[in-house]
C-alpha positions, 0 to 999 in steps of 0.5 A, spaced: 500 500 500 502 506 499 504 511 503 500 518 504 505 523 505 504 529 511 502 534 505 497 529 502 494 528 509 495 535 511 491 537 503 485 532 506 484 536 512 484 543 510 479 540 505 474 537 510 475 543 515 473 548 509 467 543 508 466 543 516 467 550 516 461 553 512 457 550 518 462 551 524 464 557 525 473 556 529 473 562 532 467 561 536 471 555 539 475 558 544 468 560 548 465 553 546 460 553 552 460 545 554 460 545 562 453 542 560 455 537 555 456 531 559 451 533 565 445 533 561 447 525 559 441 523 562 436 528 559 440 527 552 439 518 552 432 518 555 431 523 548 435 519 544 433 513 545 426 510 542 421 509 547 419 501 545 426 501 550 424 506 554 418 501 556 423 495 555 427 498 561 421 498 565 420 492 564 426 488 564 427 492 572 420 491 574 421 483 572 428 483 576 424 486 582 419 480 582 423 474 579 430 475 580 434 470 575 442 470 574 444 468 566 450 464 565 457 467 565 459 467 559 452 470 557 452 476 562 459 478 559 455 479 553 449 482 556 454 487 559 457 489 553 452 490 549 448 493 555 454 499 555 454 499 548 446 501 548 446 506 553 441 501 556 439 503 565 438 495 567 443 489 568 443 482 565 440 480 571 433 484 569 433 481 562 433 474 563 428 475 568 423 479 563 425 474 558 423 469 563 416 471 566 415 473 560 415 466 557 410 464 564 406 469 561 404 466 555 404 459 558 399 461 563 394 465 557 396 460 552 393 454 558 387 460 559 386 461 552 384 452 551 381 452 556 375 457 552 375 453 547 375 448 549 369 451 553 365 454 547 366 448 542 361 444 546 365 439 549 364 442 557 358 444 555 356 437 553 358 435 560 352 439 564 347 436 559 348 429 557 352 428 563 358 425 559 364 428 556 366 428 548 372 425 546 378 429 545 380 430 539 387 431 536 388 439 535 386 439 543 392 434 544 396 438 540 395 445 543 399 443 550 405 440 545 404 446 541 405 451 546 411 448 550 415 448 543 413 456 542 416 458 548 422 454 547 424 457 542 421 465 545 426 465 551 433 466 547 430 471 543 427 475 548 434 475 552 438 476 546 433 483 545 440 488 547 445 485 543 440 486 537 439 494 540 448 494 541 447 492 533 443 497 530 446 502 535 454 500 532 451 500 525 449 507 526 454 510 529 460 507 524 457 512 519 459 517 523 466 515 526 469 519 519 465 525 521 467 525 529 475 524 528 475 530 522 471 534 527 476 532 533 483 534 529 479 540 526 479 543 533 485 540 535 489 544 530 485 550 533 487 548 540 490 542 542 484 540 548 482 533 547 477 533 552 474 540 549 475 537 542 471 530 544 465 537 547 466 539 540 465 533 536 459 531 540 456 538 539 457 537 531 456 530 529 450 528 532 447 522 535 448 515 536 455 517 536 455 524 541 451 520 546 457 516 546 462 521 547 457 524 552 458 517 556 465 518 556 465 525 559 459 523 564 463 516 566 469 521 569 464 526 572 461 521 576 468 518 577 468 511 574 476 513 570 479 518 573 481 522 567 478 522 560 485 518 557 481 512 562 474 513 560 476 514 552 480 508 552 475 504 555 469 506 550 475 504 544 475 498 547 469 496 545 470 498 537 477 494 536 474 487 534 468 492 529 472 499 527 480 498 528 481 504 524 476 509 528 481 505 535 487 507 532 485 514 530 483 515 536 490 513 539 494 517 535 490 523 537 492 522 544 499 521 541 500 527 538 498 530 545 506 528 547 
């Protein structure tokens, strides 16, 4: 493969800051108001995310406190990172309890269920007036057996439901990962501050990925890392077996701060 050198990549980037530029204004950046950024993180998911999983994190909270079940160890490492990636307020522990009582929900109503029809076809009522049961026939002994196969196979997708929302979420923030390393070398070119440079990306980019950035500022707030190297690397850390390159960036960002 061959090599880029300094000029071209310097070329590439004045031509995407000319770009950006038309809609962000440099000399603003010094007095960017980004105190707000990362404490409006609660506010700004509960805006972001589709209410479909906003109820689903009712849900899954309100069955851990009624049944509460532990996933196996190599699912609730899944469960976890998948929970973090989508920005999700519940644990493994309130998944695999919704995905359960859910399943004896629809035990229980499918049981309900045949008990009526079997009511209104005749057979109960033949009972009271011909004092004998009708015979069964063989769609009645199949509908247990129906049933039991049905929320087999429903107890897997339902506990898997985060790792489907950490998808769609990796899919839509990968569209935007050229954006935010543009936005970020933009600023740094003007002011060399990663923390104010990942502000400055959130502001602009948009979301998922400004909520992510969001997240790894709010991460040093409420001090899970101690500095916002700790908390960035550690979000990077969840991209390396996706996005590579947008890892890498990112590393040579800070290195470029030594």
């Amino acid at each position: 493969m061959e090599k880029i050198s300094k000029e071209e990549i310097s070329e590439i980037l004045n031509k995407y800051q000319k770009k950006l530029g038309e809609n962000v204004h440099l000399d603003e950046l010094e007095h960017f108001p980004g105190d707000s950024f990362s404490r409006e993180y609660k506010l700004f998911r509960k805006q972001t995310l589709e209410k479909k999983i906003s109820r689903y994190e009712v849900l899954c909270n309100f069955a851990e406190k009624i049944i509460k079940l532990s996933p196996k160890e190599k699912d609730r490492e899944k469960l976890n990172i998948s929970i973090e990636k989508a920005h999700l307020n519940i644990n493994p522990e309130g998944v695999i309890s919704f995905a359960t009582l859910m399943t004896i929900f629809v035990i229980l109503f499918s049981i309900l269920l045949g008990v009526v029809i079997y009511i209104f076809s005749g057979k109960a009522i033949g009972f009271f007036v011909e004092g004998s049961l009708k015979p069964l026939t063989t769609a009645t002994y199949l509908w247990p057996l129906a049933v039991l196969i049905f929320t087999v196979f429903m107890i897997k997708p339902i506990a898997n439901y985060p790792l489907r929302i950490a998808n769609k979420w990796r899919l839509r923030a990968s569209n935007q990962m050229v954006l935010c390393i543009l936005y970020i070398v933009m600023y740094m070119r003007h002011t060399s501050n990663l923390e104010n440079a990942i502000i400055f990306a959130g502001e602009h980019v948009g979301n998922p990925l400004a909520l992510d950035l969001r997240k790894v500022l709010w991460d040093v707030e409420t001090g899970k890392f101690v500095t916002i190297k700790e908390s960035l690397d550690n979000y990077l850390e969840g991209w390396k077996g996706d996005n590579l390159e947008f890892v890498e960036s990112f590393h040579l960002i800070e290195s470029s701060l030594y």
